[in-house]
mmJSON file of the N, C-alpha and C atoms, coordinates in Angstrom:
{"data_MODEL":{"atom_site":{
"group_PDB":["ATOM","ATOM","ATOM","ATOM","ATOM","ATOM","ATOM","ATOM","ATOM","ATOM","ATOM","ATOM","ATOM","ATOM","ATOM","ATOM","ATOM","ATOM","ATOM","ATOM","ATOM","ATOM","ATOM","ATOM","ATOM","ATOM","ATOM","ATOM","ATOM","ATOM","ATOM","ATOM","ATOM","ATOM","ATOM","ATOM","ATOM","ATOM","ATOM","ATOM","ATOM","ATOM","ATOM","ATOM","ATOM","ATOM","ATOM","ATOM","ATOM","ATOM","ATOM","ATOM","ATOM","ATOM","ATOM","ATOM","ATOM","ATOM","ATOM","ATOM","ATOM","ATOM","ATOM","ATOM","ATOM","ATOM","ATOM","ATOM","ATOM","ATOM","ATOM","ATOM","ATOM","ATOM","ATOM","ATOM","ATOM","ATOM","ATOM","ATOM","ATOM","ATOM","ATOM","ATOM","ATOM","ATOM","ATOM","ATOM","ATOM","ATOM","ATOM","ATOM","ATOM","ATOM","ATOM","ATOM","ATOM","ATOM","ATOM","ATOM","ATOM","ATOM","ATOM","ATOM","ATOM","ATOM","ATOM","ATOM","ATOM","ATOM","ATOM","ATOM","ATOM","ATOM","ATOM","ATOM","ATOM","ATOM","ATOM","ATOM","ATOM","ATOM","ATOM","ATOM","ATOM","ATOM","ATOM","ATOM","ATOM","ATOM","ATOM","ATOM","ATOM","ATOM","ATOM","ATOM","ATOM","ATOM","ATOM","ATOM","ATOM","ATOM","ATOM","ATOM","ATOM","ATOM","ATOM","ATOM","ATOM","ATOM","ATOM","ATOM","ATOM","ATOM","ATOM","ATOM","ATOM","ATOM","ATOM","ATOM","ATOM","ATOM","ATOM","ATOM","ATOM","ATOM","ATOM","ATOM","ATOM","ATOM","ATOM","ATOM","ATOM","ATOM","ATOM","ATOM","ATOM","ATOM","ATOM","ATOM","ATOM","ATOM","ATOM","ATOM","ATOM","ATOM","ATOM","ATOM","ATOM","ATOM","ATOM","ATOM","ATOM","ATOM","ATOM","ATOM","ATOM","ATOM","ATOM","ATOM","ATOM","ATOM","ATOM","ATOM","ATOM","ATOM","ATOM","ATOM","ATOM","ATOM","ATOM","ATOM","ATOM","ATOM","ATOM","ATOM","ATOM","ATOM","ATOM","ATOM","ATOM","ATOM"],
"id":[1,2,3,4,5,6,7,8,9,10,11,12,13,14,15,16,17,18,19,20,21,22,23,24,25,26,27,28,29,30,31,32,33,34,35,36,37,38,39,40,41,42,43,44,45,46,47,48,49,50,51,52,53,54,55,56,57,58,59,60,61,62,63,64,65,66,67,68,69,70,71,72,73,74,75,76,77,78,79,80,81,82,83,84,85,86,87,88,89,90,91,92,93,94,95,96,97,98,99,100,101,102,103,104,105,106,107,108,109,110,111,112,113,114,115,116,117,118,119,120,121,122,123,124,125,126,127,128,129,130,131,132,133,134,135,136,137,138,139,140,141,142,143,144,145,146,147,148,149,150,151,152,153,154,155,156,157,158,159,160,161,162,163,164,165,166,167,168,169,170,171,172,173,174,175,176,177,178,179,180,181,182,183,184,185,186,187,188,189,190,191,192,193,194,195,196,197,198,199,200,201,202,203,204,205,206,207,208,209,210,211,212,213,214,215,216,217,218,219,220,221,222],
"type_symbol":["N","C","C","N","C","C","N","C","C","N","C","C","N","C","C","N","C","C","N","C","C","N","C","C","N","C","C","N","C","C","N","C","C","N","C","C","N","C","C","N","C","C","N","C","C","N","C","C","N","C","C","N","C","C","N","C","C","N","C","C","N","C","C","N","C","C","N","C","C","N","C","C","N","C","C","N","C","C","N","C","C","N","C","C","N","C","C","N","C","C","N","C","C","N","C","C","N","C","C","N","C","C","N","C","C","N","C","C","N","C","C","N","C","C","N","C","C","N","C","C","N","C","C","N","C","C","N","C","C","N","C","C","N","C","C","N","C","C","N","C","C","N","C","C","N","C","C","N","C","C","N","C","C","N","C","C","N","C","C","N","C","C","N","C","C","N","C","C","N","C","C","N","C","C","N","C","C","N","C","C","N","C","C","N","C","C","N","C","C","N","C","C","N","C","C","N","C","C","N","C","C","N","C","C","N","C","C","N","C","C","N","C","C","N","C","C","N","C","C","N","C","C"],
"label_atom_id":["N","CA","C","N","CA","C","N","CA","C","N","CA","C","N","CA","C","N","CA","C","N","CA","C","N","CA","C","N","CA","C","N","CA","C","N","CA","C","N","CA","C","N","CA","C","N","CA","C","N","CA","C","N","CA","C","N","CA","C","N","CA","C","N","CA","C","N","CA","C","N","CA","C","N","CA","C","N","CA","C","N","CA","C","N","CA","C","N","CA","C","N","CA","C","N","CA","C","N","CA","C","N","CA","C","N","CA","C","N","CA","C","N","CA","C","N","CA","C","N","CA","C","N","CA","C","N","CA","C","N","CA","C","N","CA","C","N","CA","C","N","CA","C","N","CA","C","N","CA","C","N","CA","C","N","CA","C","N","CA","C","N","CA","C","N","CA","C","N","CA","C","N","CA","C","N","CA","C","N","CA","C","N","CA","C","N","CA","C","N","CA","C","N","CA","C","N","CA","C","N","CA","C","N","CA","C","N","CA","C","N","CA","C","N","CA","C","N","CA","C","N","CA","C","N","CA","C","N","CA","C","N","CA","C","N","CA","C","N","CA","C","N","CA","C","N","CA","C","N","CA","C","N","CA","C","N","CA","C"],
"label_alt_id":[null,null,null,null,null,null,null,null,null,null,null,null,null,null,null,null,null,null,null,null,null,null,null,null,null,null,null,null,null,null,null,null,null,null,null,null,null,null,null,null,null,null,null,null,null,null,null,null,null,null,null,null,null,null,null,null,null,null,null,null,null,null,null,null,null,null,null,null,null,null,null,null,null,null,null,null,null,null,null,null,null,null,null,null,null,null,null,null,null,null,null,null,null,null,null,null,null,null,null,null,null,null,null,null,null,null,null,null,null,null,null,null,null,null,null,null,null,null,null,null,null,null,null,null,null,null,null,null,null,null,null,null,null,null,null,null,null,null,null,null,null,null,null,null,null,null,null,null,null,null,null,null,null,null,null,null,null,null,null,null,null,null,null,null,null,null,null,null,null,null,null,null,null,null,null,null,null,null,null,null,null,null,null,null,null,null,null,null,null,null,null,null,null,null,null,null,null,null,null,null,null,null,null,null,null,null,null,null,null,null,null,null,null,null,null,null,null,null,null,null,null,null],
"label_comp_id":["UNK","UNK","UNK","UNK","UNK","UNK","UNK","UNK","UNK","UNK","UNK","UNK","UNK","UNK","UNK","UNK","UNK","UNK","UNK","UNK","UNK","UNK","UNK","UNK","UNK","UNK","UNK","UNK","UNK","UNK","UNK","UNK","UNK","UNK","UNK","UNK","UNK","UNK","UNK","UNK","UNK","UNK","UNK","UNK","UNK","UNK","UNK","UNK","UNK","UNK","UNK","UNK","UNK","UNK","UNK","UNK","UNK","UNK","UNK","UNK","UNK","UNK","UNK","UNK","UNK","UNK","UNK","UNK","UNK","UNK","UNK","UNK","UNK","UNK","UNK","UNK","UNK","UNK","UNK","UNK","UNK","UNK","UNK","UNK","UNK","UNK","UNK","UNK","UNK","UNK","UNK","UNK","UNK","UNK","UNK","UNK","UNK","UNK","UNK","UNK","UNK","UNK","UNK","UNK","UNK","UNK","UNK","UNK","UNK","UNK","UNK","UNK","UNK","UNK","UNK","UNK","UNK","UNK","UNK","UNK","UNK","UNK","UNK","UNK","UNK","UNK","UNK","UNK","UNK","UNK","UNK","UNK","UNK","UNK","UNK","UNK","UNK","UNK","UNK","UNK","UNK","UNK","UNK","UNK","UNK","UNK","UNK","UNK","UNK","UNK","UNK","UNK","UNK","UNK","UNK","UNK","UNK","UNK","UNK","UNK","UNK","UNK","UNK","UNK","UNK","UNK","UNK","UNK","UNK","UNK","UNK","UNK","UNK","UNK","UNK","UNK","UNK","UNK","UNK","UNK","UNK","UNK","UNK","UNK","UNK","UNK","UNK","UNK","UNK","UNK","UNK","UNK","UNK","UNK","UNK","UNK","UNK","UNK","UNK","UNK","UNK","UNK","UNK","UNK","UNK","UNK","UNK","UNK","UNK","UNK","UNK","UNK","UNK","UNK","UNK","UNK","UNK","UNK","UNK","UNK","UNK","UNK"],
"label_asym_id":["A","A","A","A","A","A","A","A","A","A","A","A","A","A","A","A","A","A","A","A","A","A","A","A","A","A","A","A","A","A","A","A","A","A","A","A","A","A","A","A","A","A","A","A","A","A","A","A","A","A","A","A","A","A","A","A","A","A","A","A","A","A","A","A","A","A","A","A","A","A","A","A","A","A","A","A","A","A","A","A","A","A","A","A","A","A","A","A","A","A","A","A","A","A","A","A","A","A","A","A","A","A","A","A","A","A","A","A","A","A","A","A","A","A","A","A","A","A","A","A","A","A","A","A","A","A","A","A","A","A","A","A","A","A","A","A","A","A","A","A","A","A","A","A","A","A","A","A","A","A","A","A","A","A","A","A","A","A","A","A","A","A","A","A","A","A","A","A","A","A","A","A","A","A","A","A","A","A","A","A","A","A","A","A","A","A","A","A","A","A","A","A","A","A","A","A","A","A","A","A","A","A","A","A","A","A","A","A","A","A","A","A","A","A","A","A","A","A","A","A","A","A"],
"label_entity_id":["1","1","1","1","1","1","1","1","1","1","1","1","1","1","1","1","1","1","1","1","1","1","1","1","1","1","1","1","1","1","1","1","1","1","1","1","1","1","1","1","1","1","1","1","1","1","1","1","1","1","1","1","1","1","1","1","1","1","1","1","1","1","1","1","1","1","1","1","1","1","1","1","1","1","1","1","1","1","1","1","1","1","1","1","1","1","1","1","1","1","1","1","1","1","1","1","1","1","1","1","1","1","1","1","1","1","1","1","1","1","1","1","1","1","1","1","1","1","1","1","1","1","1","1","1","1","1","1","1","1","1","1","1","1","1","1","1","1","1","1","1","1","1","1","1","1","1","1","1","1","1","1","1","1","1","1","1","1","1","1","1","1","1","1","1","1","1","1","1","1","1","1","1","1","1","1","1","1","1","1","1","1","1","1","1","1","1","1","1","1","1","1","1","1","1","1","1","1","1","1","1","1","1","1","1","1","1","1","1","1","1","1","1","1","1","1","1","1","1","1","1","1"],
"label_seq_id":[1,1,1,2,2,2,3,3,3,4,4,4,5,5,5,6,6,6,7,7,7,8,8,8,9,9,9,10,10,10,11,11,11,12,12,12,13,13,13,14,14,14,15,15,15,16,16,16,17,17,17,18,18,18,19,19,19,20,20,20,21,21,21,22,22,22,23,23,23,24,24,24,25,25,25,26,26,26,27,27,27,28,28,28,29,29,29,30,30,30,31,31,31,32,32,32,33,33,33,34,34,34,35,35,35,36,36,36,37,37,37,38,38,38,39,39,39,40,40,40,41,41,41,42,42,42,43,43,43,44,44,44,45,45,45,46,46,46,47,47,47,48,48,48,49,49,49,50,50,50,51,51,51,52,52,52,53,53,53,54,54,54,55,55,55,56,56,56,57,57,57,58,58,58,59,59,59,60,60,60,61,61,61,62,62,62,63,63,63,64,64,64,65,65,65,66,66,66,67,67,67,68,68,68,69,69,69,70,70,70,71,71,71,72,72,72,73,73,73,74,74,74],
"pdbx_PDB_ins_code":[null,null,null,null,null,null,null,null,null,null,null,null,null,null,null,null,null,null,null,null,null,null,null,null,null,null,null,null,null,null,null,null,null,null,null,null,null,null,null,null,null,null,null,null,null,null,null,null,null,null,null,null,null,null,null,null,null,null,null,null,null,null,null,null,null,null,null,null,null,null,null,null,null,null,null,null,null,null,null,null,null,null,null,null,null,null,null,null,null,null,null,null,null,null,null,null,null,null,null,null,null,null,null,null,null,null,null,null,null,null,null,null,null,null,null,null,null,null,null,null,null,null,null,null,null,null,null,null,null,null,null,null,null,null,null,null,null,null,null,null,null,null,null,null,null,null,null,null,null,null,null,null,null,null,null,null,null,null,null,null,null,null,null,null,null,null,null,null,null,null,null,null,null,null,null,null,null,null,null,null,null,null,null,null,null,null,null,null,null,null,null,null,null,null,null,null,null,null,null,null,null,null,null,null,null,null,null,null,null,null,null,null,null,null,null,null,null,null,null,null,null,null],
"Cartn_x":[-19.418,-20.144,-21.196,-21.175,-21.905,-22.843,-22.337,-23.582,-24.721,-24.272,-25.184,-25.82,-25.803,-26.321,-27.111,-27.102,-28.047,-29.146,-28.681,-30.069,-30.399,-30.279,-30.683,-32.025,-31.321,-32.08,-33.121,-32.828,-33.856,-35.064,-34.466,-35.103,-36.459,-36.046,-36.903,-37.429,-37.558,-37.934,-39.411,-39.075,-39.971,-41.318,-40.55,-41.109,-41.883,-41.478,-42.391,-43.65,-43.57,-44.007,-45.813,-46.315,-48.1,-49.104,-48.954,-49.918,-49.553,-50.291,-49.593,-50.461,-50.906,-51.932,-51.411,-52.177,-51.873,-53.165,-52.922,-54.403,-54.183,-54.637,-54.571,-56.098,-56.232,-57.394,-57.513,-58.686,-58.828,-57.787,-57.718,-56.962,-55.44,-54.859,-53.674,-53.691,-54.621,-55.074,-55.212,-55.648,-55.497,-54.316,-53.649,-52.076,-51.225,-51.548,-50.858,-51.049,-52.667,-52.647,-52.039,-51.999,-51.515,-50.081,-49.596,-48.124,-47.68,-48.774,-48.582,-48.365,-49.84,-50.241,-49.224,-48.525,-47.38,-46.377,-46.076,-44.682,-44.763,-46.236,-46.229,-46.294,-46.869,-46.694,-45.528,-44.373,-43.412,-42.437,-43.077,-41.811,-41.796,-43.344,-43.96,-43.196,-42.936,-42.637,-40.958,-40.394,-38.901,-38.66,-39.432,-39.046,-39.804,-40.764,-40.581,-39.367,-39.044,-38.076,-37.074,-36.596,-34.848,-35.573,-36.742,-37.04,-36.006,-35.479,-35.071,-33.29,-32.807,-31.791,-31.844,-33.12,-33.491,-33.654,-34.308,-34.373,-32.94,-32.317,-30.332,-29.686,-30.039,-29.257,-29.601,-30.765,-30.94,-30.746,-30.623,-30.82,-28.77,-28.484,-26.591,-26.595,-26.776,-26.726,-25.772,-24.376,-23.98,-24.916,-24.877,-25.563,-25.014,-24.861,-24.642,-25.741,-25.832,-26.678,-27.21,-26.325,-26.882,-27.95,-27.49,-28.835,-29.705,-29.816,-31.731,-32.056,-31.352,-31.543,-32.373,-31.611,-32.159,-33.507,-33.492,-35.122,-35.782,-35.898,-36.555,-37.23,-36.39,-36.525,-37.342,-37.431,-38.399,-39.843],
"Cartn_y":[-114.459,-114.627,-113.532,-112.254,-111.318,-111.495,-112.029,-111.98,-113.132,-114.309,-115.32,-115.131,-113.491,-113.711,-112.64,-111.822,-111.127,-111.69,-112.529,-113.408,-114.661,-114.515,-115.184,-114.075,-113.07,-112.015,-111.722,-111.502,-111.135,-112.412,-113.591,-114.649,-114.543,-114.769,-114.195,-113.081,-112.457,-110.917,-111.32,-112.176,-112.764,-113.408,-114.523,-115.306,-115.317,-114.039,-113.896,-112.719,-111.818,-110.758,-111.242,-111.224,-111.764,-111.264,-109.791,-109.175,-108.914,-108.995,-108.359,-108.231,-106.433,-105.853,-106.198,-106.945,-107.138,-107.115,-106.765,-106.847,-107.426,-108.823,-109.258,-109.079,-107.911,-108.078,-108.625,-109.445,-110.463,-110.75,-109.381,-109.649,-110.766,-110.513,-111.204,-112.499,-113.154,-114.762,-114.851,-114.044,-114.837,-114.41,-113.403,-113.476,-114.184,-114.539,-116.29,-117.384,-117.761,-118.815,-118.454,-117.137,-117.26,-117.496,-117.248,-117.313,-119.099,-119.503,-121.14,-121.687,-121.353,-121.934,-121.141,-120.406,-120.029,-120.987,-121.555,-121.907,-123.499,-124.571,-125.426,-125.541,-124.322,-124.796,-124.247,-123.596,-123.462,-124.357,-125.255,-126.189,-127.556,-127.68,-129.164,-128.061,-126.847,-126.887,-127.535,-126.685,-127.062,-128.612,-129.09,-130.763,-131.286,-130.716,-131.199,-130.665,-129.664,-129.148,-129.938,-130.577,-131.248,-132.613,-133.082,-134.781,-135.41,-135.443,-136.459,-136.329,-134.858,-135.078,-135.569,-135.313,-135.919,-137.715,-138.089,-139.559,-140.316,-139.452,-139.987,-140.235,-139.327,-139.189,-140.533,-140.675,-141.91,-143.166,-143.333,-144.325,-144.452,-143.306,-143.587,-143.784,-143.407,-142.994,-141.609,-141.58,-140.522,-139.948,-138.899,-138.438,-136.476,-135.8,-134.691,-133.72,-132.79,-131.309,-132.158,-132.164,-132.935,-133.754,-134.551,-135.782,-134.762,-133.984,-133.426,-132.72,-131.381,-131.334,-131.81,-132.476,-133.788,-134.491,-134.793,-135.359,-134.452,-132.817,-131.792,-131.709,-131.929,-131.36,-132.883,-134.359,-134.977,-134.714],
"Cartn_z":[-85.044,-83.817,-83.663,-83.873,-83.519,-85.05,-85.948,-87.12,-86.386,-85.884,-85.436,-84.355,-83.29,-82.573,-83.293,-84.094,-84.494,-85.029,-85.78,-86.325,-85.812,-84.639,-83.441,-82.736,-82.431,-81.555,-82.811,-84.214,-85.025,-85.318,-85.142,-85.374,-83.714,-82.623,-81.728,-81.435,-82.281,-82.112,-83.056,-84.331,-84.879,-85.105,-83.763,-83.763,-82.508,-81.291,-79.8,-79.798,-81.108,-81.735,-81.365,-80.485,-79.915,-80.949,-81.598,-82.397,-83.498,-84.698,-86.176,-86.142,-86.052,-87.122,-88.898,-89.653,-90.946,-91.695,-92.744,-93.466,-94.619,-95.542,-96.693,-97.19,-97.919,-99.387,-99.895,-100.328,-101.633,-102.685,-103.018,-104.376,-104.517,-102.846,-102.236,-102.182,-101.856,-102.197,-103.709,-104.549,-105.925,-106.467,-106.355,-106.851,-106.136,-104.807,-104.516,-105.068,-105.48,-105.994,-107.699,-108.334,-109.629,-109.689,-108.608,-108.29,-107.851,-107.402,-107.34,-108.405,-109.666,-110.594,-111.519,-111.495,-112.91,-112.37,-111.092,-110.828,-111.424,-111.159,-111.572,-112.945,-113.646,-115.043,-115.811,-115.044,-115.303,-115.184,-113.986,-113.655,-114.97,-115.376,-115.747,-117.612,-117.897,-119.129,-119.255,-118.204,-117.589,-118.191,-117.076,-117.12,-118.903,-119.571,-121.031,-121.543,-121.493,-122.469,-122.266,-120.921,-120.695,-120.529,-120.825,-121.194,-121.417,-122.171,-122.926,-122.193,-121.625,-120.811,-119.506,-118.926,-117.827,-117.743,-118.834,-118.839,-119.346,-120.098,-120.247,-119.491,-118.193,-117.021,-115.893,-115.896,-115.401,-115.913,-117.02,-117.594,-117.997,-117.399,-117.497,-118.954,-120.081,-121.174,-121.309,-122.214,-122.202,-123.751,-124.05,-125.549,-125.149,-126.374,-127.073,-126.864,-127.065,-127.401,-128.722,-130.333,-131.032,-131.437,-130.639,-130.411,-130.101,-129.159,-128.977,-130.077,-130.354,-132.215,-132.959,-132.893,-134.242,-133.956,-132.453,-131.791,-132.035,-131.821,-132.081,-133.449,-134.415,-135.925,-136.351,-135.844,-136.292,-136.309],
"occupancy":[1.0,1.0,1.0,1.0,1.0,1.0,1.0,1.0,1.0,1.0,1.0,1.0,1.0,1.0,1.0,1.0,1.0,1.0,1.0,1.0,1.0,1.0,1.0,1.0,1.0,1.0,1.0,1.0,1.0,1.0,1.0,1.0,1.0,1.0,1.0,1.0,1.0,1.0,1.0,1.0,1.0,1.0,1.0,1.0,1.0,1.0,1.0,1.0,1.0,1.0,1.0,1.0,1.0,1.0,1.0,1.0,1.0,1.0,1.0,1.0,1.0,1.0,1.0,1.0,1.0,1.0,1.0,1.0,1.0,1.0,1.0,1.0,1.0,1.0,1.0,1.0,1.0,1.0,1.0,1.0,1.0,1.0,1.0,1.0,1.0,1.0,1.0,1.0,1.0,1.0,1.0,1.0,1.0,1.0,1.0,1.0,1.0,1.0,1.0,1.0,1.0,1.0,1.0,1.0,1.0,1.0,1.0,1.0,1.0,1.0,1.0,1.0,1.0,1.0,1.0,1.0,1.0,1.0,1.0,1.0,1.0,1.0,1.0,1.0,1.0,1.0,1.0,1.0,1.0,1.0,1.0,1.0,1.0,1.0,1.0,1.0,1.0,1.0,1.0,1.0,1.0,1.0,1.0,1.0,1.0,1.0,1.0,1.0,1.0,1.0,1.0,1.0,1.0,1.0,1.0,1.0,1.0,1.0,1.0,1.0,1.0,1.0,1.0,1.0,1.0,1.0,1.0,1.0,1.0,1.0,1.0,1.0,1.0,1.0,1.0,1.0,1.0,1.0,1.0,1.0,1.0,1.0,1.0,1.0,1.0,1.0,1.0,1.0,1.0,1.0,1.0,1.0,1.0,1.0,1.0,1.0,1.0,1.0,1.0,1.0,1.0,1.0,1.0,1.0,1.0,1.0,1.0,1.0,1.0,1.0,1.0,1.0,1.0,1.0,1.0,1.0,1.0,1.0,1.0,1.0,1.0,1.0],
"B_iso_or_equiv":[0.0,0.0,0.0,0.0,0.0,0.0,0.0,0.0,0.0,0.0,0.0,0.0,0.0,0.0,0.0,0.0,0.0,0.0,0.0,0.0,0.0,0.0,0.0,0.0,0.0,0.0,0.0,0.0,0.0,0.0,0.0,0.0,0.0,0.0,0.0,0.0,0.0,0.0,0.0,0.0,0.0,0.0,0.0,0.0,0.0,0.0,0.0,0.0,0.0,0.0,0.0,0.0,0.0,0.0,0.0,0.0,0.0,0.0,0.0,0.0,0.0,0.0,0.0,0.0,0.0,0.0,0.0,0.0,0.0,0.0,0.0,0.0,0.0,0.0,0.0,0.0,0.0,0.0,0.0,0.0,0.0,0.0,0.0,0.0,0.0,0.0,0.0,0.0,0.0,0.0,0.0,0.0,0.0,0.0,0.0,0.0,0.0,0.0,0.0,0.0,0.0,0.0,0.0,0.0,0.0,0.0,0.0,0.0,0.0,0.0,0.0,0.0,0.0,0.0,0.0,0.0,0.0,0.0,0.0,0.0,0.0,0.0,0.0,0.0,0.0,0.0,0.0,0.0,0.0,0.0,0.0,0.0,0.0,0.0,0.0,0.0,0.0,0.0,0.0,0.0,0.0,0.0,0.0,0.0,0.0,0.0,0.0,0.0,0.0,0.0,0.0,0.0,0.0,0.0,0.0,0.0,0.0,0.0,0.0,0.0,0.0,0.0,0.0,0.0,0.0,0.0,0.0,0.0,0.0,0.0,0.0,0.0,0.0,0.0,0.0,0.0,0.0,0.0,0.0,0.0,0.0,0.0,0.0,0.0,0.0,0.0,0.0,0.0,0.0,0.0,0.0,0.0,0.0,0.0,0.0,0.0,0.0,0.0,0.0,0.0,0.0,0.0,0.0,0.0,0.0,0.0,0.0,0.0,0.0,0.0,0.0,0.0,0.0,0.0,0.0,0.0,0.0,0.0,0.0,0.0,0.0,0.0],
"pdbx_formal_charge":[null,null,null,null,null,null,null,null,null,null,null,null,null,null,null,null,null,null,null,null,null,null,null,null,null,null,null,null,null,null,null,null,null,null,null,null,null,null,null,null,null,null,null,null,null,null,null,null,null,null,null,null,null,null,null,null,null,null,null,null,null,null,null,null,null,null,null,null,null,null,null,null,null,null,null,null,null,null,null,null,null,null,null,null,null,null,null,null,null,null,null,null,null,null,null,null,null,null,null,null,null,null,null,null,null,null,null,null,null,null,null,null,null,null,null,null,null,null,null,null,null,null,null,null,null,null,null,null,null,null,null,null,null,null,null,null,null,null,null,null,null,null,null,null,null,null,null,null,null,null,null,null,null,null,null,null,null,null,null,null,null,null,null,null,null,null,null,null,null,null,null,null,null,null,null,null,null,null,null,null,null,null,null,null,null,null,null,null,null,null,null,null,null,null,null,null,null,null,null,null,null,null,null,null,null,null,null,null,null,null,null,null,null,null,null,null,null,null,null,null,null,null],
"auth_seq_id":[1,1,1,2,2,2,3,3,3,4,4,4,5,5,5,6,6,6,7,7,7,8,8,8,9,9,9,10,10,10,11,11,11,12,12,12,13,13,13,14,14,14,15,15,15,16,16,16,17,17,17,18,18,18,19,19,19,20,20,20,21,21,21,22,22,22,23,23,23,24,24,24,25,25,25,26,26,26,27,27,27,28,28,28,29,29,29,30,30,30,31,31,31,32,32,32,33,33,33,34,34,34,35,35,35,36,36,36,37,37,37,38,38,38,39,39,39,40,40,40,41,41,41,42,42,42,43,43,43,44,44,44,45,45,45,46,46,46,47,47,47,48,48,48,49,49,49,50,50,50,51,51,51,52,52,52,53,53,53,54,54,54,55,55,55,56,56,56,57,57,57,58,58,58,59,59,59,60,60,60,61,61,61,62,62,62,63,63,63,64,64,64,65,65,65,66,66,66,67,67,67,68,68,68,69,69,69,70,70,70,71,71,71,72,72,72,73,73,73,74,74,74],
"auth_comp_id":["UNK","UNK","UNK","UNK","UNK","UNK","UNK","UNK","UNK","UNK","UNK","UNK","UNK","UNK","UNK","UNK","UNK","UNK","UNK","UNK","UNK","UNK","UNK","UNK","UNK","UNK","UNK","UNK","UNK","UNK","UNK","UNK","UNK","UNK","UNK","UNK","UNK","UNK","UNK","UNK","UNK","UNK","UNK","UNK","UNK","UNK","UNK","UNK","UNK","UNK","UNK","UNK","UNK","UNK","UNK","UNK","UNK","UNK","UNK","UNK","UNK","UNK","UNK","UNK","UNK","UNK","UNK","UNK","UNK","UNK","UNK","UNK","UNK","UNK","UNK","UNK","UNK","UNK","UNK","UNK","UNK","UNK","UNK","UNK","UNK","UNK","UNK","UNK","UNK","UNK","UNK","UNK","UNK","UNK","UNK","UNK","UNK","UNK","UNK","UNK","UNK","UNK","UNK","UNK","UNK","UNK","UNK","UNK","UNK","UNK","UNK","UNK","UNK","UNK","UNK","UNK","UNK","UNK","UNK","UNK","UNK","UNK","UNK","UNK","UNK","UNK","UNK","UNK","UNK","UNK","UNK","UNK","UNK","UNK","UNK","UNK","UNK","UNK","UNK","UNK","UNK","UNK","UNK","UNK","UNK","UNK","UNK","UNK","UNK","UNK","UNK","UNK","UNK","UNK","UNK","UNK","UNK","UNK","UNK","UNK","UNK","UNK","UNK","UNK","UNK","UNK","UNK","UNK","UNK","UNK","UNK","UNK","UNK","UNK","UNK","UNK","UNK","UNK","UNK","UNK","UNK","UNK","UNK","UNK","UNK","UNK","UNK","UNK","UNK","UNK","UNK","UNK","UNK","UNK","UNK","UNK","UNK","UNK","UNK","UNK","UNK","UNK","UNK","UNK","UNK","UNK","UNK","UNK","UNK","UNK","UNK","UNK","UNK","UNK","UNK","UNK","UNK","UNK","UNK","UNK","UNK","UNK"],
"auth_asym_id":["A","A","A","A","A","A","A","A","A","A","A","A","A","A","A","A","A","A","A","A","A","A","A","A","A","A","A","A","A","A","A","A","A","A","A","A","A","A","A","A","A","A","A","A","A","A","A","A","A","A","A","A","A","A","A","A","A","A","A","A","A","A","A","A","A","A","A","A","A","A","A","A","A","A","A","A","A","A","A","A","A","A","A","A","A","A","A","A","A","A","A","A","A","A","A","A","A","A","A","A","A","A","A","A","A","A","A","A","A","A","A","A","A","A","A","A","A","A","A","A","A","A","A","A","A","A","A","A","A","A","A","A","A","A","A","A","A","A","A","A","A","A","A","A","A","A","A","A","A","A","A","A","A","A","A","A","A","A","A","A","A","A","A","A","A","A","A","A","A","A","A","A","A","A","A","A","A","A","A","A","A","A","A","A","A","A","A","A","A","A","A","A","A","A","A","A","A","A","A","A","A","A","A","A","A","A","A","A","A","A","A","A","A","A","A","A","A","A","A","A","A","A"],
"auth_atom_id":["N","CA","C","N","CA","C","N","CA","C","N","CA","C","N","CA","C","N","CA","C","N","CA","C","N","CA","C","N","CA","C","N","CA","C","N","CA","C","N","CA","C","N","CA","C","N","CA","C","N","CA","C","N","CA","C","N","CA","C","N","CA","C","N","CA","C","N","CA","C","N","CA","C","N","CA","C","N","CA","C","N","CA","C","N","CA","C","N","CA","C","N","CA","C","N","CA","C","N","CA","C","N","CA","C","N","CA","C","N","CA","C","N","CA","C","N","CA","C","N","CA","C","N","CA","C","N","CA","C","N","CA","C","N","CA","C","N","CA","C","N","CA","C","N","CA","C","N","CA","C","N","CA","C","N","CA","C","N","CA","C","N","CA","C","N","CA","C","N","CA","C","N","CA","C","N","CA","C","N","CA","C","N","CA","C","N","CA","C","N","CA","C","N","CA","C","N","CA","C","N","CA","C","N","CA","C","N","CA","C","N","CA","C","N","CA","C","N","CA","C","N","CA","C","N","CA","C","N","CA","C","N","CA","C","N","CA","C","N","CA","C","N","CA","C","N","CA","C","N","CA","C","N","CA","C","N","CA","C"],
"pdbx_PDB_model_num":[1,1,1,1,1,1,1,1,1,1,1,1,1,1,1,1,1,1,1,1,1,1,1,1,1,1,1,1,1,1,1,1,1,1,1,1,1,1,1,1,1,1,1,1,1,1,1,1,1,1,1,1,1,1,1,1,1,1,1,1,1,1,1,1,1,1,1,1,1,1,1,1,1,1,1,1,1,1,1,1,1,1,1,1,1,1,1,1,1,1,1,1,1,1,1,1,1,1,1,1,1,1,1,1,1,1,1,1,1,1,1,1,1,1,1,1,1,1,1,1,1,1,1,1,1,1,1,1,1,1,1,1,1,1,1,1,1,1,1,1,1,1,1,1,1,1,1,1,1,1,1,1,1,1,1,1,1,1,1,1,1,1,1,1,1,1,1,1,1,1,1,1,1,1,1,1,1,1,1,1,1,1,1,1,1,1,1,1,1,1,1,1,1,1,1,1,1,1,1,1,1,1,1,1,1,1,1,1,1,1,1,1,1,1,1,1,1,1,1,1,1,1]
}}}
């Protein structure tokens, strides 16, 4: 009980806060967007690498470690 009202009181302390002196420099917008652009092409390598477990799984196909192996080395 006293943890949920803390982050209750911290959650409005948050969120009623009228002024943030803050300052973002240039440089902060492009290491966000590099931080976008590593995550999508991290995710799109992810999903090649487990292809072929990803499309098994839907398709309710059971198959092995093996089997990819072997798809690999063709």
């Amino acid at each position: 009980m006293k943890t949920r009202n803390i982050l209750i009181l911290c959650f409005l302390a948050f969120v009623c806060t009228l002024d943030a002196s803050a300052y973002l420099d240039p440089g902060s917008g492009s290491y966000i967007l590099q931080m976008i652009i590593a995550g999508a092409v991290g995710g799109a390598y992810a999903i090649k690498l487990y292809w072929q477990r990803l499309v098994g799984f839907f398709k309710g196909s059971s198959s092995n470690e093996n089997d990819f192996l072997e798809a690999d080395e063709e």
